[in-house]
C-alpha beads as a LAMMPS data file, in Angstrom:
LAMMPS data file: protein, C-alpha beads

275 atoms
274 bonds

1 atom types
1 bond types

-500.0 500.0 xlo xhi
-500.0 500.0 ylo yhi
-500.0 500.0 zlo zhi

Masses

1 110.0

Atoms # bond

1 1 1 18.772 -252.618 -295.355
2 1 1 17.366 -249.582 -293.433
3 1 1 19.345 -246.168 -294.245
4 1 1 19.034 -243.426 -291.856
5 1 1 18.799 -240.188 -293.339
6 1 1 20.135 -237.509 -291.151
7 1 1 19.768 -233.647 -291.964
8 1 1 22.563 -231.897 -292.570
9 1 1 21.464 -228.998 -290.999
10 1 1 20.114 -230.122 -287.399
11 1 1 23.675 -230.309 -286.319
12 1 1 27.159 -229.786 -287.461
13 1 1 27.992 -233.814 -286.423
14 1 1 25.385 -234.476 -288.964
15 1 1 26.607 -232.434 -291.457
16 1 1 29.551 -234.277 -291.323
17 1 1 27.936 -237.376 -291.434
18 1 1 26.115 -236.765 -294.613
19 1 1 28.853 -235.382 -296.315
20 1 1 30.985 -238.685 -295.299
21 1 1 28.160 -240.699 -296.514
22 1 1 28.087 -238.780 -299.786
23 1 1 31.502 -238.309 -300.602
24 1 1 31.784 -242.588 -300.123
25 1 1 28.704 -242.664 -302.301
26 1 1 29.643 -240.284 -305.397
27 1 1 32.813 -242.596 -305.013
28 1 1 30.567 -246.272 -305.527
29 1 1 32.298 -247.596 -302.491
30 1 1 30.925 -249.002 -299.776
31 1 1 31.266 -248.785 -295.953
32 1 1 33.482 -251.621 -295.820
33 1 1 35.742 -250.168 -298.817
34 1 1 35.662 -246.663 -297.368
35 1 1 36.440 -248.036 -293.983
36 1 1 39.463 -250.488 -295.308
37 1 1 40.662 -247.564 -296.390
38 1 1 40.915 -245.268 -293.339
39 1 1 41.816 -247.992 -291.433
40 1 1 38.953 -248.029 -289.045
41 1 1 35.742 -250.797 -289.055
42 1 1 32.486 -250.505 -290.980
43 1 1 30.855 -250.658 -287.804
44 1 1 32.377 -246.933 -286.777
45 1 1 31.852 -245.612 -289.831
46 1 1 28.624 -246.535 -290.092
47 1 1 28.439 -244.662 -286.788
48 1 1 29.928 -241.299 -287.635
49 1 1 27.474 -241.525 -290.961
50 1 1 24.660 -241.561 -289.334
51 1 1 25.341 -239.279 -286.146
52 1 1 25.764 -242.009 -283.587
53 1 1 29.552 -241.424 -283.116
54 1 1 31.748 -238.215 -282.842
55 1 1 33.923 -238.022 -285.409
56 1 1 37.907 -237.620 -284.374
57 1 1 40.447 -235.398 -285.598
58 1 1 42.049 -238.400 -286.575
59 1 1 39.291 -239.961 -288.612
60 1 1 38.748 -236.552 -290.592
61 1 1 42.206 -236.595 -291.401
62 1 1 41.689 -240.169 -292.555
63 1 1 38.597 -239.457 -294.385
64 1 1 40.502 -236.751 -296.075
65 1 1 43.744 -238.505 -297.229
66 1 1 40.902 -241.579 -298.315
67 1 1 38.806 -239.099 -300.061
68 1 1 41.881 -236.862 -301.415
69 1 1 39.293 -233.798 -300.112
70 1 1 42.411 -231.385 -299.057
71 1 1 41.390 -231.164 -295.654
72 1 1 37.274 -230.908 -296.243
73 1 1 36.797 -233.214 -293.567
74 1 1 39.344 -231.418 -291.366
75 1 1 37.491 -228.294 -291.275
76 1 1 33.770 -229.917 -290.895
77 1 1 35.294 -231.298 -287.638
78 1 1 36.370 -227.842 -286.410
79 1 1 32.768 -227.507 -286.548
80 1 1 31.656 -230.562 -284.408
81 1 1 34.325 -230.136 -281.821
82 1 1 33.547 -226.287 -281.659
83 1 1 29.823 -227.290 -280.858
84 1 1 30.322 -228.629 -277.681
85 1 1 32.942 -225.155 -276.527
86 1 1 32.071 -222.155 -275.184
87 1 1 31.239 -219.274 -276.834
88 1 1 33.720 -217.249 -277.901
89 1 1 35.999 -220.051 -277.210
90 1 1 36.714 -221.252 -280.608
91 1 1 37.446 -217.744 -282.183
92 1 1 39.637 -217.014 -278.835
93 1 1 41.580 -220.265 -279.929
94 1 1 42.129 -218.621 -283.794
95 1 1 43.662 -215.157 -282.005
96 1 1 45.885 -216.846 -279.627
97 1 1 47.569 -219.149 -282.692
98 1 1 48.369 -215.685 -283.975
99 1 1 49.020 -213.604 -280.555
100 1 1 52.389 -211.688 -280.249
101 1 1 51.819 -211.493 -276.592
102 1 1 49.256 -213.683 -274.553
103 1 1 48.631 -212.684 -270.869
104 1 1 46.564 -214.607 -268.447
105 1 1 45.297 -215.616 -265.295
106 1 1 44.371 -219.152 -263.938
107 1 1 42.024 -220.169 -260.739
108 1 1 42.015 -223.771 -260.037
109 1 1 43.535 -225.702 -262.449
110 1 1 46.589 -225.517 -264.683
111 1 1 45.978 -223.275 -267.634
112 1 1 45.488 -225.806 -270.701
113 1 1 48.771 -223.962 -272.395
114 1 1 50.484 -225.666 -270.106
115 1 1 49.326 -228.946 -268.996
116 1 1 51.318 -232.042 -269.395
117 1 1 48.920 -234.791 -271.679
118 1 1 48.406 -236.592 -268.312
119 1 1 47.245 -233.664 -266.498
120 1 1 44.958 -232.832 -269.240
121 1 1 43.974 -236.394 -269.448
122 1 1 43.007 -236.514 -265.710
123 1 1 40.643 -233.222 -266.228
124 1 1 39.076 -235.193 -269.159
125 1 1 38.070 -238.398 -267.519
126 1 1 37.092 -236.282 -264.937
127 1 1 34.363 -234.653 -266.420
128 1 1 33.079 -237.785 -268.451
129 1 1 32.619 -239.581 -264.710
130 1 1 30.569 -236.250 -264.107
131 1 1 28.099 -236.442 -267.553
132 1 1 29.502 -233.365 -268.794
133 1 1 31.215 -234.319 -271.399
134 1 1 31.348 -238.104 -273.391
135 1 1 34.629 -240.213 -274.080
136 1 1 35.040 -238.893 -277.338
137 1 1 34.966 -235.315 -276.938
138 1 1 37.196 -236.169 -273.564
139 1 1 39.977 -237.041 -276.293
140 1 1 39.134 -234.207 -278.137
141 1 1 39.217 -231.376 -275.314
142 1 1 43.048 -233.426 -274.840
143 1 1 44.090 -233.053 -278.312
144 1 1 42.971 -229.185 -278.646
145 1 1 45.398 -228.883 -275.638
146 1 1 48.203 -230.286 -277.730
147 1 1 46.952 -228.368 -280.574
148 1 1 46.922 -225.055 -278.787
149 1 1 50.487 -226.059 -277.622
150 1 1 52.265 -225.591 -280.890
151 1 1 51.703 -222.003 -280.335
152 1 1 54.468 -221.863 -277.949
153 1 1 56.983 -223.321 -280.247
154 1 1 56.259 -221.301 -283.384
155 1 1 59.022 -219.267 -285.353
156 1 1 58.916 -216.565 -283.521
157 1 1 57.289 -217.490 -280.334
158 1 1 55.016 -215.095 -278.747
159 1 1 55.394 -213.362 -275.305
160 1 1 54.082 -215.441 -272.841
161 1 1 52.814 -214.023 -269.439
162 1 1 51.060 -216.359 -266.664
163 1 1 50.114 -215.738 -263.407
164 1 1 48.695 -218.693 -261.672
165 1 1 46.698 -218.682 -258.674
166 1 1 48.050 -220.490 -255.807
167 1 1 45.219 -222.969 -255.704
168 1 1 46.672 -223.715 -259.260
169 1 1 49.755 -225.322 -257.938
170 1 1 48.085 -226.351 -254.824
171 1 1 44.810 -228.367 -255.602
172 1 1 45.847 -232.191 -256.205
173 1 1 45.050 -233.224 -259.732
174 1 1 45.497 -237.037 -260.410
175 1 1 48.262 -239.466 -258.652
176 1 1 51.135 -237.410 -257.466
177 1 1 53.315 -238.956 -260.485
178 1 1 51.116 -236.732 -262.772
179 1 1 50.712 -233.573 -260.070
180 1 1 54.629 -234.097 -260.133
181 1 1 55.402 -233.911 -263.580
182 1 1 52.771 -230.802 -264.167
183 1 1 54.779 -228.913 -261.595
184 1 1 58.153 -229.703 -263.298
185 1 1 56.443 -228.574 -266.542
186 1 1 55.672 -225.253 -265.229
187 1 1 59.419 -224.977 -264.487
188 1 1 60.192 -225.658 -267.118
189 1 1 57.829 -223.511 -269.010
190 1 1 59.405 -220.223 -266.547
191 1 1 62.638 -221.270 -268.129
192 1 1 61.996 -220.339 -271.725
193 1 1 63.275 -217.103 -272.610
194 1 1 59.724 -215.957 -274.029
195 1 1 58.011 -216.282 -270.838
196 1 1 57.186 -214.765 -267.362
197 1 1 55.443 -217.251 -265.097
198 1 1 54.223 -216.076 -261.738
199 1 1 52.398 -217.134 -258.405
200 1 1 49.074 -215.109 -256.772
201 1 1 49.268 -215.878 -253.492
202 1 1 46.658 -216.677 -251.774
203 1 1 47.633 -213.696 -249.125
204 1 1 47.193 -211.027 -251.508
205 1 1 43.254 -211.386 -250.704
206 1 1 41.111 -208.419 -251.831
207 1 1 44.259 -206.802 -253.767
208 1 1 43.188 -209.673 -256.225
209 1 1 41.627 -207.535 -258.900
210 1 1 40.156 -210.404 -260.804
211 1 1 37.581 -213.362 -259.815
212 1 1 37.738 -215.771 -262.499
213 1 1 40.574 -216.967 -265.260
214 1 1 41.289 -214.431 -267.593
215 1 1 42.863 -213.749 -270.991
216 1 1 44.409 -211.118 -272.795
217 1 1 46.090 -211.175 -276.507
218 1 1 48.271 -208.492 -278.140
219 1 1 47.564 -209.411 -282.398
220 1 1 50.385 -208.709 -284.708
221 1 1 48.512 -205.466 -285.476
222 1 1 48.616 -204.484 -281.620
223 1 1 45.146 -204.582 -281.312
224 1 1 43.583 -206.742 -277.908
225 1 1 41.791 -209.041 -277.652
226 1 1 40.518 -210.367 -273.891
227 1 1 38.421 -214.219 -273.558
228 1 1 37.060 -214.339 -269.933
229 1 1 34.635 -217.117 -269.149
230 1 1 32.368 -218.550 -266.274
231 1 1 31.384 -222.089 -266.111
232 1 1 28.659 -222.116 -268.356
233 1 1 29.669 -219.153 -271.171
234 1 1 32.275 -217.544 -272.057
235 1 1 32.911 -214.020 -273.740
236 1 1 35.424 -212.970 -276.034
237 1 1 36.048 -208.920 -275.919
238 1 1 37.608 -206.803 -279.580
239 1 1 36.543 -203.308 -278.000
240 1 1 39.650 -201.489 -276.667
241 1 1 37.392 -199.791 -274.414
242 1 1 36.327 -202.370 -271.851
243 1 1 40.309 -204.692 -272.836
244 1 1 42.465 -201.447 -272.240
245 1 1 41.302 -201.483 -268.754
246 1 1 41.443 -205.484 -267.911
247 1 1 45.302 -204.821 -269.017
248 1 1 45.750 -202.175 -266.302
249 1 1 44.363 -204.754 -263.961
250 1 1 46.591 -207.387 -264.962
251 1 1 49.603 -205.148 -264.920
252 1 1 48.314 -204.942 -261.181
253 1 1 48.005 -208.544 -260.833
254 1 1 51.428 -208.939 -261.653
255 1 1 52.992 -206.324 -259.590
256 1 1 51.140 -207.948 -256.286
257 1 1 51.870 -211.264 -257.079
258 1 1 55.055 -212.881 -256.258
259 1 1 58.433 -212.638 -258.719
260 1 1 58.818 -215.357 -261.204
261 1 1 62.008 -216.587 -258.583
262 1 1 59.726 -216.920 -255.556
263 1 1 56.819 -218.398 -257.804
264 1 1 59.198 -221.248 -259.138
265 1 1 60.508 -221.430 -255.295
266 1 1 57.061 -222.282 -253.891
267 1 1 56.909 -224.684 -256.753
268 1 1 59.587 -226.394 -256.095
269 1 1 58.882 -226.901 -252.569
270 1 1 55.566 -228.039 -253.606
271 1 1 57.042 -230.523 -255.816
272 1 1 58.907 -232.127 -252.788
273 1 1 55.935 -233.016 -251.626
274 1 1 54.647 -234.838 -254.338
275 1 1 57.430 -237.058 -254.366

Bonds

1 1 1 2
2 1 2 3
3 1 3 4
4 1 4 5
5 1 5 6
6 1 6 7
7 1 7 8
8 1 8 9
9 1 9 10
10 1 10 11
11 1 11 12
12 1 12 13
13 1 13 14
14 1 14 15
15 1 15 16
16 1 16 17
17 1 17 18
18 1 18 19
19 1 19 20
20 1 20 21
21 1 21 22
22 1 22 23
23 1 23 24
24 1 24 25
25 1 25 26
26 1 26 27
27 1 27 28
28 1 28 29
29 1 29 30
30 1 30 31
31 1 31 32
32 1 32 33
33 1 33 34
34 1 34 35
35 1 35 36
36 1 36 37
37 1 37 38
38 1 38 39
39 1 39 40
40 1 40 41
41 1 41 42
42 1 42 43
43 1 43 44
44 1 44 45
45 1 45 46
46 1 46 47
47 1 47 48
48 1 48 49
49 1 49 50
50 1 50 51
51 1 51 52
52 1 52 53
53 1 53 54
54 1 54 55
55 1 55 56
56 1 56 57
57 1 57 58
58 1 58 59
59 1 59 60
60 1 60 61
61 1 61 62
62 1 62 63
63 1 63 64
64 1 64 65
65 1 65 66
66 1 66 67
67 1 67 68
68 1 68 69
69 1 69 70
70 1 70 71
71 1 71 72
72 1 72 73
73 1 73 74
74 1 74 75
75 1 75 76
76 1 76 77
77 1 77 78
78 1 78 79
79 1 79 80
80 1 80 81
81 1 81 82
82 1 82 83
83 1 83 84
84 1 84 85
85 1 85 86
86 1 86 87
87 1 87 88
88 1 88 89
89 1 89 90
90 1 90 91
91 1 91 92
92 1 92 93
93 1 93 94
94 1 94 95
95 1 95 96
96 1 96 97
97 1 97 98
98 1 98 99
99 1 99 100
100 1 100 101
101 1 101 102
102 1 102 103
103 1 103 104
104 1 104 105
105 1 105 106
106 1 106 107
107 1 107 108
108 1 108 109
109 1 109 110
110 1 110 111
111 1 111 112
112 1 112 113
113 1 113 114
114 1 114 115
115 1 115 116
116 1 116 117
117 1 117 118
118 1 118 119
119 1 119 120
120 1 120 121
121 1 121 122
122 1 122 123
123 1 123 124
124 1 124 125
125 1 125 126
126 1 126 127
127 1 127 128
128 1 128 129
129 1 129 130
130 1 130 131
131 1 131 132
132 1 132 133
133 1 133 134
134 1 134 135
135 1 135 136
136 1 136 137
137 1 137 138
138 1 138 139
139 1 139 140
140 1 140 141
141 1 141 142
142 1 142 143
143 1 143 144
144 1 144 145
145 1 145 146
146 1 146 147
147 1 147 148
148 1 148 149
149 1 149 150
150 1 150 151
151 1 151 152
152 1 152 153
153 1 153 154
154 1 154 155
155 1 155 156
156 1 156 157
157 1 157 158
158 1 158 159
159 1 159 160
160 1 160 161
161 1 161 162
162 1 162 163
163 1 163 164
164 1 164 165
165 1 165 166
166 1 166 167
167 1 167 168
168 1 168 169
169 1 169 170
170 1 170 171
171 1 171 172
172 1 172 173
173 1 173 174
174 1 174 175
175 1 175 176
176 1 176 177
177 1 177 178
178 1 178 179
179 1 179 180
180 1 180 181
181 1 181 182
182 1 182 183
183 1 183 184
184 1 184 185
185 1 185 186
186 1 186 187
187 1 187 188
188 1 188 189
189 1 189 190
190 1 190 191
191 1 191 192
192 1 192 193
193 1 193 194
194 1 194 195
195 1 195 196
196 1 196 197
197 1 197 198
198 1 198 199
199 1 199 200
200 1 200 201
201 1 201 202
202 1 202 203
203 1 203 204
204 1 204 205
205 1 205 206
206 1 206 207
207 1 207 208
208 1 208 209
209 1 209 210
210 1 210 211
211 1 211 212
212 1 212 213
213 1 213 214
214 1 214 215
215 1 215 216
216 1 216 217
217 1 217 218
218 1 218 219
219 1 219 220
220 1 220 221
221 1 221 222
222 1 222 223
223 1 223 224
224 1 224 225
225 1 225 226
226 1 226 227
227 1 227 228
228 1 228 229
229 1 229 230
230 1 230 231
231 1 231 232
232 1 232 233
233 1 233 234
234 1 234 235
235 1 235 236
236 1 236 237
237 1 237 238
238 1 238 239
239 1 239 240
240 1 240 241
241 1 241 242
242 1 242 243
243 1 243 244
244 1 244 245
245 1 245 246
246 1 246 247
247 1 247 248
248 1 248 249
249 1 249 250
250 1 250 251
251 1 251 252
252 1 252 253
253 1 253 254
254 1 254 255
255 1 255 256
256 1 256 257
257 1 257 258
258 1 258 259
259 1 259 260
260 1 260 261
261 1 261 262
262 1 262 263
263 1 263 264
264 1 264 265
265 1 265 266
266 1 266 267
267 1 267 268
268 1 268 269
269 1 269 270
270 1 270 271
271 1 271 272
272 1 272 273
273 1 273 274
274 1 274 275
């Protein structure tokens, strides 16, 4: 039988391929015992071995309680699935789990903190049909959404700020079942007593003082952290000298931008139509 030897180093998929293939190995079980196991085939784990298939959070896990490697596998998939992100994304992801206070600022699309898993799911099939992205990493980029998520609902929850752009709650995304239900969610999200959520018009024009999505986190230790990205890189800011004064702006942003009563208002109305 021909065995592919992959090197751990080209890649952080084949790193976790080799290690996979070793840890079955030192072990004495084959890919159909190892695979039995996790419940998947031979066939896919022969994939993932030898770097022909993403692995899945879900198969790490597996591999892990299979294994009984803690969560070895767990992490080495961080790794793969923070390959294909931006940079800075991945680290910006860490902060905001911890975040006391997380401001930000949405053009487009529906911040992924608050997408419904059909709304996400839309964006992800979207950009497979475009190349950008394959199937499995489309389920990923849906399951960090969930992941990131469970922020919102930790003990205690951290102050939540949004202000959407109108094309946010105005651009089509999906049927209108799913646009539907992603509106309702952001009502329901303005609700909670740990957020703020409000609308930019699209009248406030040049008083805009931002182009593109920002973010900005307050850390337990009140220092700030800002993540602002383009469509091909992303940057994640630590000096208090250039995030001190993208807080002033947003502080702006908020005051132009209409209440949270008048945001959920146009929502609403917007929701009418989608029914």
């Amino acid at each position: 039988m021909n065995r592919k030897e992959l090197d751990p180093d080209s890649s952080p998929q084949a790193a976790f391929g080799a290690r996979l293939r070793s840890s079955r190995e030192a072990r004495g079980w084959t890919q159909d015992e190892l695979a039995e196991r996790m419940g998947y085939s031979s066939t896919h784990i022969s994939s993932v071995e030898t770097g022909r298939k993403l692995p899945t959070l879900r198969l790490a896990r597996s591999a892990d309680s299979a294994l009984g490697t803690g969560d070895t596998f767990e992490r080495a998939f961080r790794k793969v699935r923070n390959a294909g992100l931006l940079e800075g994304f991945p680290q910006f992801v860490d902060h905001e789990a911890q975040a006391v206070e997380i401001r930000l600022y949405e053009v487009g699309v529906v911040p992924g903190l608050l997408q419904t898993p059909e709304y996400a799911a839309v964006l992800a099939r979207s950009a497979v049909r475009r190349g950008a992205i394959t199937s499995d990493q489309a389920d990923e980029r849906v399951a960090l959404v969930a992941e990131r998520q469970a922020t919102l609902v930790r003990t205690p929850p951290p102050m939540v700020f949004v202000v959407l752009d109108e094309s946010c709650v105005r651009v089509p995304i999906g049927e209108p079942a799913v646009m539907e239900a992603q509106l309702a969610r952001l009502v329901e999200f303005a609700e909670l007593p740990n957020t703020v959520l409000q609308v930019a018009p699209f009248a406030m024009g040049s008083r805009r003082p931002f182009d593109l999505p920002i973010y900005i986190l307050t850390l337990p230790d009140r220092s700030l952290v800002s993540y602002a990205e383009s469509a091909h890189r992303g940057h994640l800011e630590r000096e208090s000298t250039f995030v001190l004064p993208m807080l002033t702006a947003y502080h702006q942003l908020q005051a132009e931008a209409l209440s949270q009563a008048a945001s959920v208002a146009m929502i609403e109305q917007l929701r009418k139509g989608t029914s």
